[in-house]
PyMOL Python script that loads the backbone (N, CA, C, O; Angstrom):
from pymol import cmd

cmd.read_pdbstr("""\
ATOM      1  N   UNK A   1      31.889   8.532  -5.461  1.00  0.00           N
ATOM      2  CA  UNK A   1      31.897   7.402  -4.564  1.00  0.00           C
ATOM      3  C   UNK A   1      32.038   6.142  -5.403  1.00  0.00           C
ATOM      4  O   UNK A   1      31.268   5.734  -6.273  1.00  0.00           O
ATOM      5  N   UNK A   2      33.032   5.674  -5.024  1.00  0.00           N
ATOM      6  CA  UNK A   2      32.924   3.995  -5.753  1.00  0.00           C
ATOM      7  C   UNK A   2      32.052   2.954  -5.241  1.00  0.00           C
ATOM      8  O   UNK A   2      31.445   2.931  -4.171  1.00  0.00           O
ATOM      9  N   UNK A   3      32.104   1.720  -6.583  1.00  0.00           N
ATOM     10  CA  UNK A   3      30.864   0.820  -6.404  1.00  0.00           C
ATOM     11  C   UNK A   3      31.116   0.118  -4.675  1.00  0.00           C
ATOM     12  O   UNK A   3      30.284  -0.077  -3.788  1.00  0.00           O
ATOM     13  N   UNK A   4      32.372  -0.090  -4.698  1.00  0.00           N
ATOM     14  CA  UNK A   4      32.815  -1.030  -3.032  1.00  0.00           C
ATOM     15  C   UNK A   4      31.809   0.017  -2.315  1.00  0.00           C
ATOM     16  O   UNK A   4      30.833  -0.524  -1.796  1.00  0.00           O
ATOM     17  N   UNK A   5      31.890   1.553  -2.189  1.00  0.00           N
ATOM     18  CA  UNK A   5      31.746   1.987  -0.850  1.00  0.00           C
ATOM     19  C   UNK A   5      29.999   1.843  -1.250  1.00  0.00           C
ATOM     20  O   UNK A   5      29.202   1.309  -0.479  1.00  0.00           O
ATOM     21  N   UNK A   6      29.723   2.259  -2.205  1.00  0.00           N
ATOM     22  CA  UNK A   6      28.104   1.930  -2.562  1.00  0.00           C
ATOM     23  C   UNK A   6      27.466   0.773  -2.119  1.00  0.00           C
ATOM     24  O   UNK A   6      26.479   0.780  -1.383  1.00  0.00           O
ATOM     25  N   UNK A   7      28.154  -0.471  -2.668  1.00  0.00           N
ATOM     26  CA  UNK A   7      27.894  -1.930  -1.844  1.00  0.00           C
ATOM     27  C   UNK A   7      27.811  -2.200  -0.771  1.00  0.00           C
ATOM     28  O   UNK A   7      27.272  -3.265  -0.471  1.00  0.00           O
ATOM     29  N   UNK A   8      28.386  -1.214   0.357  1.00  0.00           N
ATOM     30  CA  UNK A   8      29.021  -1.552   1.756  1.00  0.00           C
ATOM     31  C   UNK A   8      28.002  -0.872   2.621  1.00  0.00           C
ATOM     32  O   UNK A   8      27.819  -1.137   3.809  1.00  0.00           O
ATOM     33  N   UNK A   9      27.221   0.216   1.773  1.00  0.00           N
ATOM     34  CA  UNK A   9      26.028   1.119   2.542  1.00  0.00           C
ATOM     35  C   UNK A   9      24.605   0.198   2.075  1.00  0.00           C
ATOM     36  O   UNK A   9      23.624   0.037   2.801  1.00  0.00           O
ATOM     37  N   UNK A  10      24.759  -0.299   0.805  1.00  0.00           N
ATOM     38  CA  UNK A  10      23.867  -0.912   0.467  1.00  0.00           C
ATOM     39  C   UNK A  10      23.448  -2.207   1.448  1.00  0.00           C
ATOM     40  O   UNK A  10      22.291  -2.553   1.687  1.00  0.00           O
ATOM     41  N   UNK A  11      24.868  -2.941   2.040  1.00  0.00           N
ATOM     42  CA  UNK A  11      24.520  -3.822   2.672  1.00  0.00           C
ATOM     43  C   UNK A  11      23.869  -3.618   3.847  1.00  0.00           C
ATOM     44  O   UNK A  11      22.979  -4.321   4.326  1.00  0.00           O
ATOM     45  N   UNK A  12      24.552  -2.212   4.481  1.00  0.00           N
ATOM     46  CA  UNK A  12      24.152  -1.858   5.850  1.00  0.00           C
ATOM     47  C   UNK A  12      22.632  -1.697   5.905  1.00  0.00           C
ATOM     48  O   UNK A  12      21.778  -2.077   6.707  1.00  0.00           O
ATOM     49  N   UNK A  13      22.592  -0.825   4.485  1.00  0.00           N
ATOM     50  CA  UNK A  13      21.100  -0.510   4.682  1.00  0.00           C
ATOM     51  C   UNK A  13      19.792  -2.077   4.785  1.00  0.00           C
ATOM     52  O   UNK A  13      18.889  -2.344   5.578  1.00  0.00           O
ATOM     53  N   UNK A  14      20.339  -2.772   3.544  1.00  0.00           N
ATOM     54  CA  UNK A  14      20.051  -3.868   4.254  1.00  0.00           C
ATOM     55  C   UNK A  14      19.669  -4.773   5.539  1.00  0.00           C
ATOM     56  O   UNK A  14      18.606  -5.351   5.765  1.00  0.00           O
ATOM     57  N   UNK A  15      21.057  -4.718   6.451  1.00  0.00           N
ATOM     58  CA  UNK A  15      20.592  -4.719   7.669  1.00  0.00           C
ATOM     59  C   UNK A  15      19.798  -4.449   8.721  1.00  0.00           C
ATOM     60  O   UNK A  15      19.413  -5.130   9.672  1.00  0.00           O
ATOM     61  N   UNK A  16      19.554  -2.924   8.259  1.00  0.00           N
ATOM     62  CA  UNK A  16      18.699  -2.493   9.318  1.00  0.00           C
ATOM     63  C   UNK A  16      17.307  -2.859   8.662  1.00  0.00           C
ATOM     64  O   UNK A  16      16.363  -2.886   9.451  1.00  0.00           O
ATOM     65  N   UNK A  17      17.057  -3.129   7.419  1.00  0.00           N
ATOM     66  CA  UNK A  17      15.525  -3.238   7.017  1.00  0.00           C
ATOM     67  C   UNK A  17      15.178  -5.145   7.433  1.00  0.00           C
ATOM     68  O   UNK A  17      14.082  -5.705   7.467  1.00  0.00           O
ATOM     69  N   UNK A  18      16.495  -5.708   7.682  1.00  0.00           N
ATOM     70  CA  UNK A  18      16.213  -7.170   7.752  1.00  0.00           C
ATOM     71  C   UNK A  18      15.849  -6.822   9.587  1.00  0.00           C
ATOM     72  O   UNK A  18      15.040  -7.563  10.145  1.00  0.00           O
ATOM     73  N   UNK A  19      16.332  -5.988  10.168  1.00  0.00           N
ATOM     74  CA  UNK A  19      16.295  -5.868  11.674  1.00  0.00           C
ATOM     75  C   UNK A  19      14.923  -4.991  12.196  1.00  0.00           C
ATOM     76  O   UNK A  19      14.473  -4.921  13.340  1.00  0.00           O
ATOM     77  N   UNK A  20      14.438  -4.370  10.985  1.00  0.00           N
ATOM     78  CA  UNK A  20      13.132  -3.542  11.605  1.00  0.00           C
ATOM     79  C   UNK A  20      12.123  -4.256  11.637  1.00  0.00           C
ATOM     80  O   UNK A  20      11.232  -4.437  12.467  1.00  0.00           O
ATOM     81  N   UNK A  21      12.492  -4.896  10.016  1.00  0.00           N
ATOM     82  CA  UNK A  21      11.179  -5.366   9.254  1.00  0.00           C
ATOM     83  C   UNK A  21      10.889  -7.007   9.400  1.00  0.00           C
ATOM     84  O   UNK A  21       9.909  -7.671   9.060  1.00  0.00           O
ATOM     85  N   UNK A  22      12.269  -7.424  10.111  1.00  0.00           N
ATOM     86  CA  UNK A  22      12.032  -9.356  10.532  1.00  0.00           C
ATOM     87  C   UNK A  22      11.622  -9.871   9.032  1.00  0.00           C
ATOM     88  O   UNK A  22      10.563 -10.383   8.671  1.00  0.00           O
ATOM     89  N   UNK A  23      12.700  -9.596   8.339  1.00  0.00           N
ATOM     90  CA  UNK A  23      12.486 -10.049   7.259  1.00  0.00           C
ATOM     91  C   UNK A  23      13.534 -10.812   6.400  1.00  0.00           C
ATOM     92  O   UNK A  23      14.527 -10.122   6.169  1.00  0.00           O
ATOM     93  N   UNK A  24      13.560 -11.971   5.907  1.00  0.00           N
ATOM     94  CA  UNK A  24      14.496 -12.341   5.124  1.00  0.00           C
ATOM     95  C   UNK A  24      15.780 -11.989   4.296  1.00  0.00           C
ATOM     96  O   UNK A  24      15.560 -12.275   3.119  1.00  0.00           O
ATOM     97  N   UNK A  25      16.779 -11.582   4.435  1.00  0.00           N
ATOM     98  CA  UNK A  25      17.784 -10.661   3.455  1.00  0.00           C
ATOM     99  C   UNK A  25      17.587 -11.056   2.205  1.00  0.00           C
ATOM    100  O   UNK A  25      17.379 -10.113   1.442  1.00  0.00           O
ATOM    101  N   UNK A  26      17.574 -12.349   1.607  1.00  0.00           N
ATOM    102  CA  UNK A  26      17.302 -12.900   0.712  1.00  0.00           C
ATOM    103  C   UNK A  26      16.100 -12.062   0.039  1.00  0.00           C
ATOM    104  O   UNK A  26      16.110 -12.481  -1.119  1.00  0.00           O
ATOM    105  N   UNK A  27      15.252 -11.275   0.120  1.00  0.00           N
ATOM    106  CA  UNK A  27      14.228 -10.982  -0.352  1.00  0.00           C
ATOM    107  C   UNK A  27      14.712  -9.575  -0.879  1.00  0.00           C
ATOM    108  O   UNK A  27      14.391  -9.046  -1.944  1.00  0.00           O
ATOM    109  N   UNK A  28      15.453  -9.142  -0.020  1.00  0.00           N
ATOM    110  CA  UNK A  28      15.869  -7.617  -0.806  1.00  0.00           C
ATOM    111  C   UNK A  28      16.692  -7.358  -1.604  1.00  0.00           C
ATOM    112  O   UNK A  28      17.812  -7.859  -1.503  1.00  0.00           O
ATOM    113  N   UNK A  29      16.374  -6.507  -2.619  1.00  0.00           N
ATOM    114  CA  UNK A  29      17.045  -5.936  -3.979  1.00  0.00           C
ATOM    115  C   UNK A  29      16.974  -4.820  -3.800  1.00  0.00           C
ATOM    116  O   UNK A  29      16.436  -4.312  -2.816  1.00  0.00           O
ATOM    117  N   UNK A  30      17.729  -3.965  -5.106  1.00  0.00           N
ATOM    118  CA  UNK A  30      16.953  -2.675  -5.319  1.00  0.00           C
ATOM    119  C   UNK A  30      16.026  -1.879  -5.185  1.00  0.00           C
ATOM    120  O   UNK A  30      15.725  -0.839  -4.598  1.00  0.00           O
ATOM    121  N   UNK A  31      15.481  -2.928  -6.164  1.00  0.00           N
ATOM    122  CA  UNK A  31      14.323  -2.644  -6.677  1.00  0.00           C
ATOM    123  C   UNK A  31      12.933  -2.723  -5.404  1.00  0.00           C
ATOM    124  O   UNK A  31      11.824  -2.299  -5.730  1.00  0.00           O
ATOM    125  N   UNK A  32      13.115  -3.167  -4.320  1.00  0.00           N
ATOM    126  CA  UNK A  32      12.362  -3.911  -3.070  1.00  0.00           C
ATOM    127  C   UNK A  32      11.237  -2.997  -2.303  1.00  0.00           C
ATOM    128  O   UNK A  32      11.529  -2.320  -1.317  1.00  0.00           O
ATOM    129  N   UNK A  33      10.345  -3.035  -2.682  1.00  0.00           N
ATOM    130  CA  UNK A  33       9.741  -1.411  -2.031  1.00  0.00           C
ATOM    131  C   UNK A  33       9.298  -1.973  -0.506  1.00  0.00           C
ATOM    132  O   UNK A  33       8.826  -3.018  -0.058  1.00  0.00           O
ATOM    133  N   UNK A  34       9.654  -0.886  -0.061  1.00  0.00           N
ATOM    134  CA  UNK A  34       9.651  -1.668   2.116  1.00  0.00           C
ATOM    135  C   UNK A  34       8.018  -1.586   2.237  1.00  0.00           C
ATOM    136  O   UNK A  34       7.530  -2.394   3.027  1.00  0.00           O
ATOM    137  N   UNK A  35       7.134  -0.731   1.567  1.00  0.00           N
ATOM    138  CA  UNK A  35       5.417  -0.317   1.863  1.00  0.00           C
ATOM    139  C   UNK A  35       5.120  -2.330   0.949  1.00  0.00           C
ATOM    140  O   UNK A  35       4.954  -3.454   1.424  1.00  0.00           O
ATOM    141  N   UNK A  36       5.182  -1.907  -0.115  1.00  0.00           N
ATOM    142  CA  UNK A  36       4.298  -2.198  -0.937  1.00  0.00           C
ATOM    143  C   UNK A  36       4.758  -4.408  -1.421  1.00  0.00           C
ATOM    144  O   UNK A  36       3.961  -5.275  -1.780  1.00  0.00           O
ATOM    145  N   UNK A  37       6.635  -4.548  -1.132  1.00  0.00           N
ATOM    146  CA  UNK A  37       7.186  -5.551  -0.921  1.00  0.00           C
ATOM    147  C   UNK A  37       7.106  -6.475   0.337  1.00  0.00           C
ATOM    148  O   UNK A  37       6.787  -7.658   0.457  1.00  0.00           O
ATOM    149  N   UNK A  38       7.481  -5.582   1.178  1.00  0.00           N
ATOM    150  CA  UNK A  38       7.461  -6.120   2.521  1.00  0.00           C
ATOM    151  C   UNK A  38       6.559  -5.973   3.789  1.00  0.00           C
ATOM    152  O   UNK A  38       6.737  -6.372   4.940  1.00  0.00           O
ATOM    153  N   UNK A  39       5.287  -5.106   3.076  1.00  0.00           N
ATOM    154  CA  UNK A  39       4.567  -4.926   4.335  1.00  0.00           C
ATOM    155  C   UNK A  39       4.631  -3.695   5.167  1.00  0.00           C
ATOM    156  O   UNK A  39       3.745  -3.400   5.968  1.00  0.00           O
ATOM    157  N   UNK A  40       5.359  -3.208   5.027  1.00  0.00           N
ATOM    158  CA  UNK A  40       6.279  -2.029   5.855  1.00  0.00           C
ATOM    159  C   UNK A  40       5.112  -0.938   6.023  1.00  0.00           C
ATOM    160  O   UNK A  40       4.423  -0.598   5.061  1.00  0.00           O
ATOM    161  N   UNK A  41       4.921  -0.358   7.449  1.00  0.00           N
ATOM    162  CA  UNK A  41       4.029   0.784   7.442  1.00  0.00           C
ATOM    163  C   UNK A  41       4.404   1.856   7.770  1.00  0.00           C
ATOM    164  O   UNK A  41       5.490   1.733   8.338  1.00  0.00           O
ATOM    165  N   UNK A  42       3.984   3.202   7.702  1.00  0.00           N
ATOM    166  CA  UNK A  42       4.818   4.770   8.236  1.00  0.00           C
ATOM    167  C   UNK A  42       5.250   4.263   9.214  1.00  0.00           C
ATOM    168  O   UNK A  42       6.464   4.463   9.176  1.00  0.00           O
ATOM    169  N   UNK A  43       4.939   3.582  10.306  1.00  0.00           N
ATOM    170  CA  UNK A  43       6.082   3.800  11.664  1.00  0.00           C
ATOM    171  C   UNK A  43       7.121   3.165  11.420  1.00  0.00           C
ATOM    172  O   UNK A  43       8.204   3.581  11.832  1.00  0.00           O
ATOM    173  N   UNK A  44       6.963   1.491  10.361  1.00  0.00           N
ATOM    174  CA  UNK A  44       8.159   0.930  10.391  1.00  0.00           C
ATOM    175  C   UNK A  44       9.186   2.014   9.044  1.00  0.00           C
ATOM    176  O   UNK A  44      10.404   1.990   9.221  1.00  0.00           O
ATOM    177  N   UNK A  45       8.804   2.642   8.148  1.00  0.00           N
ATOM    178  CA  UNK A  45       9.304   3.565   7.904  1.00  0.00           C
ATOM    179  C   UNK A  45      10.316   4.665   8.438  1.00  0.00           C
ATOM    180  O   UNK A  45      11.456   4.963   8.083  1.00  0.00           O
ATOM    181  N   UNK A  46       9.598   5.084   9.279  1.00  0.00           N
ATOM    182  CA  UNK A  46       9.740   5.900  10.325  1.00  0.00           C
ATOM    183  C   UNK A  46      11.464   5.493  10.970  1.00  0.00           C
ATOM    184  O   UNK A  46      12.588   5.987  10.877  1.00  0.00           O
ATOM    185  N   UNK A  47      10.914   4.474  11.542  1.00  0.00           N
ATOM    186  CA  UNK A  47      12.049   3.679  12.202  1.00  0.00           C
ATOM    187  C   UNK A  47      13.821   3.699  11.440  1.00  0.00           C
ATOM    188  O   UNK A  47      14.934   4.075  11.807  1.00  0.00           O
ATOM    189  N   UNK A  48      13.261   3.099  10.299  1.00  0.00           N
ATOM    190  CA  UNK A  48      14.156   2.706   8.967  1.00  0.00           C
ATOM    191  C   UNK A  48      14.776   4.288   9.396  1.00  0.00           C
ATOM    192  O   UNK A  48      15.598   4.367  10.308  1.00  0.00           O
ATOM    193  N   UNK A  49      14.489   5.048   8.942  1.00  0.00           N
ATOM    194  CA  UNK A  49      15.046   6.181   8.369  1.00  0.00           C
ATOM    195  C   UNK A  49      15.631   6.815   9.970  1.00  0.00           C
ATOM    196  O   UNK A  49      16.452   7.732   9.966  1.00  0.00           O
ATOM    197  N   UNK A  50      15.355   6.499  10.680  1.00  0.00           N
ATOM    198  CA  UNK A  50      16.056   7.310  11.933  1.00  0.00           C
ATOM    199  C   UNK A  50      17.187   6.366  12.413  1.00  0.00           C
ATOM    200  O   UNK A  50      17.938   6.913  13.220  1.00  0.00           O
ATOM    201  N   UNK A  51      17.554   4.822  12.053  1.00  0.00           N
ATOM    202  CA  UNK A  51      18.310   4.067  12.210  1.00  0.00           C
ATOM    203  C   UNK A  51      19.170   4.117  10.584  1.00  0.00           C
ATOM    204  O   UNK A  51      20.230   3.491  10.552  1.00  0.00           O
ATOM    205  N   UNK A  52      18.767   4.774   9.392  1.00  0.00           N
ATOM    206  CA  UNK A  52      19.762   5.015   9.008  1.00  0.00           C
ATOM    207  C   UNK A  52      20.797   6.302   8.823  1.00  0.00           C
ATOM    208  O   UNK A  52      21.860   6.334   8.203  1.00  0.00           O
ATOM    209  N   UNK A  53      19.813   7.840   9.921  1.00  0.00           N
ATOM    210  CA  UNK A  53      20.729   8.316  10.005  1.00  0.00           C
ATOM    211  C   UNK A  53      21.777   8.246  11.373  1.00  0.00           C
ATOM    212  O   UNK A  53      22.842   8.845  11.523  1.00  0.00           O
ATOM    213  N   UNK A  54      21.387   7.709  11.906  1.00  0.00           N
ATOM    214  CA  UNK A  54      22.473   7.246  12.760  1.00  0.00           C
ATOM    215  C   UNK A  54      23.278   6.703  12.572  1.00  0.00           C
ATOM    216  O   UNK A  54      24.417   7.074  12.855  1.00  0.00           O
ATOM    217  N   UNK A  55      22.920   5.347  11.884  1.00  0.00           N
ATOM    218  CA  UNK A  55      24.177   4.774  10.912  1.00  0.00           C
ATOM    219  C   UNK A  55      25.281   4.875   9.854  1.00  0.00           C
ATOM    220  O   UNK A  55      26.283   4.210   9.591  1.00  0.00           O
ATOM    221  N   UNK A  56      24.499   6.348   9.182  1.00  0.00           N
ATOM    222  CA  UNK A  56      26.104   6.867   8.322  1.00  0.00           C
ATOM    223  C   UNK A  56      25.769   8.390   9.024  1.00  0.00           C
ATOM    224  O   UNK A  56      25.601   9.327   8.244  1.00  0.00           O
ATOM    225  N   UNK A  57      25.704   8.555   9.992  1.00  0.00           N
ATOM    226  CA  UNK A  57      25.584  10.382  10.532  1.00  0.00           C
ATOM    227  C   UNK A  57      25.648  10.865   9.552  1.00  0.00           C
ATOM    228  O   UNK A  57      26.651  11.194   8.918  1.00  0.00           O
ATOM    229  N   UNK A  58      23.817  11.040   9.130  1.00  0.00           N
ATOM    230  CA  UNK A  58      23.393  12.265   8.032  1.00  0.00           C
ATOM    231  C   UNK A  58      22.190  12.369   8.851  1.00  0.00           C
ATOM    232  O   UNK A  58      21.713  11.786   9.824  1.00  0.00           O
ATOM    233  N   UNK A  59      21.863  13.403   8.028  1.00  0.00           N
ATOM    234  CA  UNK A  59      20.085  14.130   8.816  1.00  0.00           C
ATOM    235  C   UNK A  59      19.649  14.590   6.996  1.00  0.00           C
ATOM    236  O   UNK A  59      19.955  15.433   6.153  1.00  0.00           O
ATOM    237  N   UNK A  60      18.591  13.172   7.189  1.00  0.00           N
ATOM    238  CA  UNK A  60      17.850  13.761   6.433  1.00  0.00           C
ATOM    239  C   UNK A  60      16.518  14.403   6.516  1.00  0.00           C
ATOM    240  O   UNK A  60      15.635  14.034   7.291  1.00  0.00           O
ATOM    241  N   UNK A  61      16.405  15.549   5.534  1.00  0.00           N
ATOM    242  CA  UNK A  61      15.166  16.066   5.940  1.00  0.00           C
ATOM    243  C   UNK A  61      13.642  15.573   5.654  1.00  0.00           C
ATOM    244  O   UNK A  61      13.372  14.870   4.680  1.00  0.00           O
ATOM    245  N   UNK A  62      13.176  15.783   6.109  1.00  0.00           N
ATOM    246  CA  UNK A  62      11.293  15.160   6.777  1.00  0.00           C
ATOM    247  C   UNK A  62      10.562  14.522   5.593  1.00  0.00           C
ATOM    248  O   UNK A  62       9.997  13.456   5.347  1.00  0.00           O
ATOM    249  N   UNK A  63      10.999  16.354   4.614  1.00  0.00           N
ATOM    250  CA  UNK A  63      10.331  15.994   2.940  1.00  0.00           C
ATOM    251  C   UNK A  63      11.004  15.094   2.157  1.00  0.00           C
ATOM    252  O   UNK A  63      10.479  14.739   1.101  1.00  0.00           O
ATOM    253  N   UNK A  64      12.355  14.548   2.571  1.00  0.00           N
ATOM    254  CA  UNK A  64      12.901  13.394   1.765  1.00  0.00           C
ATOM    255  C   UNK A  64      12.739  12.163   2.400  1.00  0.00           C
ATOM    256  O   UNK A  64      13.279  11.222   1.819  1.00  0.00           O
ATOM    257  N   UNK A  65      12.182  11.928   3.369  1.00  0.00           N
ATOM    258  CA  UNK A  65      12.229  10.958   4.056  1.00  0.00           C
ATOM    259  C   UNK A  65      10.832   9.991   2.997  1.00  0.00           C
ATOM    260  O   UNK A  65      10.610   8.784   3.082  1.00  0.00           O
ATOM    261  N   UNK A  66      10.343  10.661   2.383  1.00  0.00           N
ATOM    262  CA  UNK A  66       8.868  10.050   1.883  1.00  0.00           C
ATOM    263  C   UNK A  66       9.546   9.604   0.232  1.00  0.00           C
ATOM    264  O   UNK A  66       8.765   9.197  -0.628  1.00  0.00           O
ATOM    265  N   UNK A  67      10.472   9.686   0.048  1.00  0.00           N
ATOM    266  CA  UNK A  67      11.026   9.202  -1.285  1.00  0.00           C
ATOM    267  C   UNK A  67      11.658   8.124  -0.631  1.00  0.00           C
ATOM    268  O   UNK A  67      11.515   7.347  -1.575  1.00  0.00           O
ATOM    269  N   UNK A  68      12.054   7.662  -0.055  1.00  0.00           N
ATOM    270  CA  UNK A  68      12.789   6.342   0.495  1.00  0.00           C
ATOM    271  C   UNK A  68      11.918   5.288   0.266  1.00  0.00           C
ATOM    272  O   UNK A  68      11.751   4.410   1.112  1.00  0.00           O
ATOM    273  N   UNK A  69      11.301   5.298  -0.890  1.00  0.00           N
ATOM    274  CA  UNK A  69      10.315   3.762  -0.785  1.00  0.00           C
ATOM    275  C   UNK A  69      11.243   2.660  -1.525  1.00  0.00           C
ATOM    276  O   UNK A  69      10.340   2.103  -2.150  1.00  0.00           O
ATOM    277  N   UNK A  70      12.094   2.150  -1.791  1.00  0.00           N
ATOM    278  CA  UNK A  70      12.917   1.240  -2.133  1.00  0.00           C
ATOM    279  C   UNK A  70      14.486   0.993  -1.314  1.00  0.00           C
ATOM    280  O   UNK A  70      15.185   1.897  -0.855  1.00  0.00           O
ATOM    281  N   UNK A  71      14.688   0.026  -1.296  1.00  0.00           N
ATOM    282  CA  UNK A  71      16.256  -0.585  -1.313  1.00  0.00           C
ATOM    283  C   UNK A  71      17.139   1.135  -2.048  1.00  0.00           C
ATOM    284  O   UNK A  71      17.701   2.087  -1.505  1.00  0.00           O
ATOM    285  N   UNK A  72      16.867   0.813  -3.299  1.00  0.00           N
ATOM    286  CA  UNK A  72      17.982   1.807  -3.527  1.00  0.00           C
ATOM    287  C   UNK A  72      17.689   3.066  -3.733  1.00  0.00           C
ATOM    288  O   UNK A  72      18.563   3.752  -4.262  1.00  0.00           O
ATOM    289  N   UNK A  73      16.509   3.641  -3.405  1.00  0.00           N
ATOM    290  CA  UNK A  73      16.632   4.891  -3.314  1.00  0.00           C
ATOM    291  C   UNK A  73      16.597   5.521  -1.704  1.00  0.00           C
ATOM    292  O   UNK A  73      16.377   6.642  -1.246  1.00  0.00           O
ATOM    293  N   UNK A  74      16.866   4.449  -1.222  1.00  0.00           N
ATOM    294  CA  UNK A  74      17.385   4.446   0.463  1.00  0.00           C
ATOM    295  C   UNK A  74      18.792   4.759  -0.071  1.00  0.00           C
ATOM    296  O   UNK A  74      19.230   5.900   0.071  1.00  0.00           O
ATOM    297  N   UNK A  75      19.467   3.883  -0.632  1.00  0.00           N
ATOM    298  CA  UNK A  75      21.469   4.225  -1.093  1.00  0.00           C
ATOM    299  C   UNK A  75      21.287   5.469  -1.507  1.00  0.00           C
ATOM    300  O   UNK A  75      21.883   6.360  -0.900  1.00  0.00           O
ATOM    301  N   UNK A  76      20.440   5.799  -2.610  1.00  0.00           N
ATOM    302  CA  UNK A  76      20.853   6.950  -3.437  1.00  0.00           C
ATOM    303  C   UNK A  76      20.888   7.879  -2.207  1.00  0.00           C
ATOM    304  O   UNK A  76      21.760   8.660  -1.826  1.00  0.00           O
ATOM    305  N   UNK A  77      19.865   7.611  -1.776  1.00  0.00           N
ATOM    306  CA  UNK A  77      19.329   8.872  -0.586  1.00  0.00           C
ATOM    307  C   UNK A  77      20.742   9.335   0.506  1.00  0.00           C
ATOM    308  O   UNK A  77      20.937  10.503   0.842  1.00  0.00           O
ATOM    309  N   UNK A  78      21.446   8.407   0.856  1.00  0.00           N
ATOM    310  CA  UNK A  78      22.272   8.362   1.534  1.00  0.00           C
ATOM    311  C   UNK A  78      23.816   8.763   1.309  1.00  0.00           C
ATOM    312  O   UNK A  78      24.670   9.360   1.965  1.00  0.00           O
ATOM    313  N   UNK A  79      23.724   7.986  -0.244  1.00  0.00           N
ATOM    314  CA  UNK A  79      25.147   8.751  -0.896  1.00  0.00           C
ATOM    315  C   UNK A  79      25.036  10.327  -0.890  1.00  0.00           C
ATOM    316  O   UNK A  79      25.926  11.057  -0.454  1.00  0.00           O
ATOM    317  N   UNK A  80      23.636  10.840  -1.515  1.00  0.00           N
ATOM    318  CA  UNK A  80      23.505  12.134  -1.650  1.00  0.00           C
ATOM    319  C   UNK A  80      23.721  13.171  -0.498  1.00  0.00           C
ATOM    320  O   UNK A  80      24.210  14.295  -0.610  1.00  0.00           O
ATOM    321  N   UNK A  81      23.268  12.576   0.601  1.00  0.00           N
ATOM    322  CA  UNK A  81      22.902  13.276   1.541  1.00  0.00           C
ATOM    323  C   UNK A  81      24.782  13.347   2.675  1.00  0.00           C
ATOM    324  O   UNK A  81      25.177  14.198   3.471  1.00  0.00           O
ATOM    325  N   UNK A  82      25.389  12.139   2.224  1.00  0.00           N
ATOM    326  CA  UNK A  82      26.487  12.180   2.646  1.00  0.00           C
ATOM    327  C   UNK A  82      27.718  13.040   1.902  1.00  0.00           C
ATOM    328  O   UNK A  82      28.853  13.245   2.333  1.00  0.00           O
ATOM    329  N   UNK A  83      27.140  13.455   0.693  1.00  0.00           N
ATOM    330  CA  UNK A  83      28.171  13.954  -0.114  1.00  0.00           C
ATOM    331  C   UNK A  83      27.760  15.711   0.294  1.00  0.00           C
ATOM    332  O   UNK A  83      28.490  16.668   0.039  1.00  0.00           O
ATOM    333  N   UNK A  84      26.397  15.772   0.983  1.00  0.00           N
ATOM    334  CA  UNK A  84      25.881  17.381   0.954  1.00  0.00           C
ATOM    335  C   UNK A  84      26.831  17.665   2.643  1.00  0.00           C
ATOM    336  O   UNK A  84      27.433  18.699   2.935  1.00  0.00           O
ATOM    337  N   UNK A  85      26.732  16.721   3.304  1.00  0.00           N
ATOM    338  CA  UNK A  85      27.643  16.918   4.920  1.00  0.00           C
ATOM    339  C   UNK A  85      28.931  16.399   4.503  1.00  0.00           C
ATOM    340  O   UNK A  85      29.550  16.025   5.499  1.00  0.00           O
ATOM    341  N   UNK A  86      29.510  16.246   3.550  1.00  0.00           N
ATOM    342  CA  UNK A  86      31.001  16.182   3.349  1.00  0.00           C
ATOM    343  C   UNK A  86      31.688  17.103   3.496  1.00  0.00           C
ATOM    344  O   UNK A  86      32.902  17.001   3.320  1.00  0.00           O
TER     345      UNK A  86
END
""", "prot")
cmd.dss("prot")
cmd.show_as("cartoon", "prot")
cmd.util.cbc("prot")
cmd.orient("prot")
């Protein structure tokens, strides 16, 4: 996957954490942990992750859903999981 299409999920993912979490875009990076940065609790978690598989149609599973504590291991999570339903 190239950096464009990486950037372009990155942003999305973005979106939906600026839309769950009523939160500034400006504040998120990578590095951004949604618990421990922004406040974020299991339901708004919760949320995140069922609005991002809708958004690139993947299903991720239950036990990976608890590694998603950052910005980019939300991408990683997503590239991976899009390259396993390719």
């Amino acid at each position: 996957m190239n950096e464009e299409a990486v950037e372009s999920i990155e942003s999305k993912v973005k979106d939906i954490v600026v839309d769950v979490l009523r939160v500034d875009r400006s504040r998120l990076a990578p590095t951004t942990h949604l618990m421990k940065d922004l406040g974020a609790d299991s339901l708004d978690a919760l949320d995140v992750a069922v609005r991002i598989e809708k958004a690139f149609d993947i299903k991720v599973p239950d036990e990976a859903i608890k590694d998603f504590l950052t910005i980019g291991d939300i991408v990683r999570g997503i590239v991976e999981y899009r390259n396993i339903s390719a």
